[in-house]
C-alpha positions as a Python dict, from the first residue, in 0.01 Angstrom:
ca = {
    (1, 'X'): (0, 0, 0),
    (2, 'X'): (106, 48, 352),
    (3, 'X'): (87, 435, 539),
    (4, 'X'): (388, 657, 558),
    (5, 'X'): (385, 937, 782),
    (6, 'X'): (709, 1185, 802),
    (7, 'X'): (830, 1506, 920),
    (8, 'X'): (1110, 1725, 1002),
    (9, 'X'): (1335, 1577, 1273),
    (10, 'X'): (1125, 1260, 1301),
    (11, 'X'): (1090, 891, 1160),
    (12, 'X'): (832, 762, 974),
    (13, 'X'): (543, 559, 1059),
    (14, 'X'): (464, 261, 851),
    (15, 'X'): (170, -6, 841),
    (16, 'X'): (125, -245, 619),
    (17, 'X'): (-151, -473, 573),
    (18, 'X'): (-404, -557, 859),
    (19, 'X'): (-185, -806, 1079),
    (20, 'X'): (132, -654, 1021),
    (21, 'X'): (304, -488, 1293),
    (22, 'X'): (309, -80, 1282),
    (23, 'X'): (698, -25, 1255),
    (24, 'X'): (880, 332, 1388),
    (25, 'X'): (1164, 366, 1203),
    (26, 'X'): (1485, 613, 1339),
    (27, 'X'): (1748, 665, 1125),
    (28, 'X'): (1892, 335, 932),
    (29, 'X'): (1774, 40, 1184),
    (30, 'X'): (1464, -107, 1256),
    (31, 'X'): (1459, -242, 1589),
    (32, 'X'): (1234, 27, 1758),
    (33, 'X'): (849, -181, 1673),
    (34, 'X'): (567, -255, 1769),
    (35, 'X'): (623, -649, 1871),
    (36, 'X'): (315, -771, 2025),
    (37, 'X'): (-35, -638, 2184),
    (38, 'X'): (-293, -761, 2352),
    (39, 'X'): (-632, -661, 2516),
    (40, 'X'): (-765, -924, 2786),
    (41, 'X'): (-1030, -977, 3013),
    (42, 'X'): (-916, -1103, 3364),
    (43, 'X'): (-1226, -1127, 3596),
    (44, 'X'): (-1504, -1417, 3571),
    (45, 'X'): (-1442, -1562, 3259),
    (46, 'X'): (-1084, -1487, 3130),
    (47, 'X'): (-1066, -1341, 2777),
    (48, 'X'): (-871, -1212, 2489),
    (49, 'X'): (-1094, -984, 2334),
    (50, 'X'): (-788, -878, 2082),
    (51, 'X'): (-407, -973, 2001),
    (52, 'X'): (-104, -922, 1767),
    (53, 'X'): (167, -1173, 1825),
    (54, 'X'): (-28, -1303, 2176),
    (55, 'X'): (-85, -1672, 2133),
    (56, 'X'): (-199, -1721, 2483),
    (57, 'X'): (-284, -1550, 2831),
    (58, 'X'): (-279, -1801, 3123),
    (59, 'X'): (-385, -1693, 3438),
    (60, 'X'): (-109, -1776, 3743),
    (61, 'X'): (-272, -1644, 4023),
    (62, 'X'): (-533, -1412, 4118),
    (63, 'X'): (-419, -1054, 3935),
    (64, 'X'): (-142, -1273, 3795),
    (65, 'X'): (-112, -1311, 3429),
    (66, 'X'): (129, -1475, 3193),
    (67, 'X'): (152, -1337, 2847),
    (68, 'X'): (272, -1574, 2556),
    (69, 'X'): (388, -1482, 2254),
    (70, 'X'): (320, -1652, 1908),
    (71, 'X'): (673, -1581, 1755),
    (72, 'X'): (964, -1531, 1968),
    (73, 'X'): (1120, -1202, 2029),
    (74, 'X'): (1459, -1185, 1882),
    (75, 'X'): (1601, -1131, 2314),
    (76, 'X'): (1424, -1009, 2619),
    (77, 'X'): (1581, -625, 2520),
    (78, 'X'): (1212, -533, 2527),
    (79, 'X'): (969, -272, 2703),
    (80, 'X'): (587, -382, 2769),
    (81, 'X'): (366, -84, 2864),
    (82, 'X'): (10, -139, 2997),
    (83, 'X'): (-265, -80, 3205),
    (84, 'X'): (-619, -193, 3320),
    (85, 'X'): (-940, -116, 3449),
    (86, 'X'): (-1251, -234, 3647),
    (87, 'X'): (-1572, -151, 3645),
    (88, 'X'): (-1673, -265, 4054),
    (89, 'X'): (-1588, -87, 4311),
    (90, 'X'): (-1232, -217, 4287),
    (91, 'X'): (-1139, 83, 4090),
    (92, 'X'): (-856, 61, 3844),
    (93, 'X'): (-534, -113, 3855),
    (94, 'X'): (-148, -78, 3801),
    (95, 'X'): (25, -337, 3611),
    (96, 'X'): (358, -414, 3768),
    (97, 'X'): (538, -532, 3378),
    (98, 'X'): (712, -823, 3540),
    (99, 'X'): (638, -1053, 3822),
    (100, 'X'): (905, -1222, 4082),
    (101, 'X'): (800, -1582, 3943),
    (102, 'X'): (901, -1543, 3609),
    (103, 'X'): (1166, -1305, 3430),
    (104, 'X'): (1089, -1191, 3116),
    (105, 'X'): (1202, -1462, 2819),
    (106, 'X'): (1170, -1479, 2427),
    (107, 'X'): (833, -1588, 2444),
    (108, 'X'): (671, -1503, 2725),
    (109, 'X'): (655, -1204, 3023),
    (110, 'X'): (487, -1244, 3360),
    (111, 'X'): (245, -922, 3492),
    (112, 'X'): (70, -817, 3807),
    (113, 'X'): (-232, -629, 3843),
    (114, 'X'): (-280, -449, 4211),
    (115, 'X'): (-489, -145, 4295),
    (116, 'X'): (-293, 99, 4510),
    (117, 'X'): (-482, 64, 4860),
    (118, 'X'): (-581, -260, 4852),
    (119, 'X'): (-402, -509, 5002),
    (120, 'X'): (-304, -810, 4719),
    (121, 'X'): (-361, -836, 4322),
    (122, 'X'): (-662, -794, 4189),
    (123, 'X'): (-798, -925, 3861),
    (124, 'X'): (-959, -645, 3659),
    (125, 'X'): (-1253, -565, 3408),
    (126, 'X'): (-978, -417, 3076),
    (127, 'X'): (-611, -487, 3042),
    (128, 'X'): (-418, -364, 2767),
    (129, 'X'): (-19, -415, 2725),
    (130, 'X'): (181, -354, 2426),
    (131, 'X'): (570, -478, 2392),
    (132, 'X'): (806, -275, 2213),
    (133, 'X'): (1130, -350, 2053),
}
């Protein structure tokens, strides 16, 4: 039995079985979900450390990252939201969602991880993104 949350002037919040996508719900449609996640490593050895609908990370470039999904989004009407984290001196990092080498498709999305006063990308300690549709 999944979790339904409600209240006055809101939608609900569903979640089904462990896999299964948490789903917002507004009015009648459906369309505003949860449609992938992921939680990588991107310095030394590159990682996924933990994924929903992420098949694959492959590094491009240093601080450049693209994200592949396992099942295809249904167009490219989507929003990705992240951000990462070192642990050097380095500091943190923004995520810029979409790089200039690759716009964002059905099944995959480019990013770019910089720290503001450094010159270049930098690959970082924690990255977390989440793509919502």
């Amino acid at each position: 039995m999944g979790l339904v949350l409600s209240g006055a002037g809101s939608g609900s919040i569903q979640s089904g079985t462990s896999g299964v996508a948490v789903q917002m719900q507004d009015s009648a449609s459906n369309s505003n979900t949860c449609q992938a996640w992921v939680t990588y490593k991107s310095t030394s050895t590159q990682s996924i450390r933990a994924s929903f609908n992420v098949s694959s990370v492959t590094y491009v470039a240093t601080g450049t990252y693209t994200i592949n999904f396992t099942n295809a989004l249904p167009d490219t009407n989507y929003s990705t939201v992240g951000m990462g984290g070192s642990s050097s001196t380095v500091g943190y990092s923004v995520l810029s969602n979409y790089s200039s080498n690759l716009a964002p498709t059905t099944t995959a999305f480019q990013v770019r991880e910089y720290s503001p006063g450094l010159p270049g990308n930098v690959d970082t300690d924690y990255v977390s993104i989440a793509v919502f549709r």
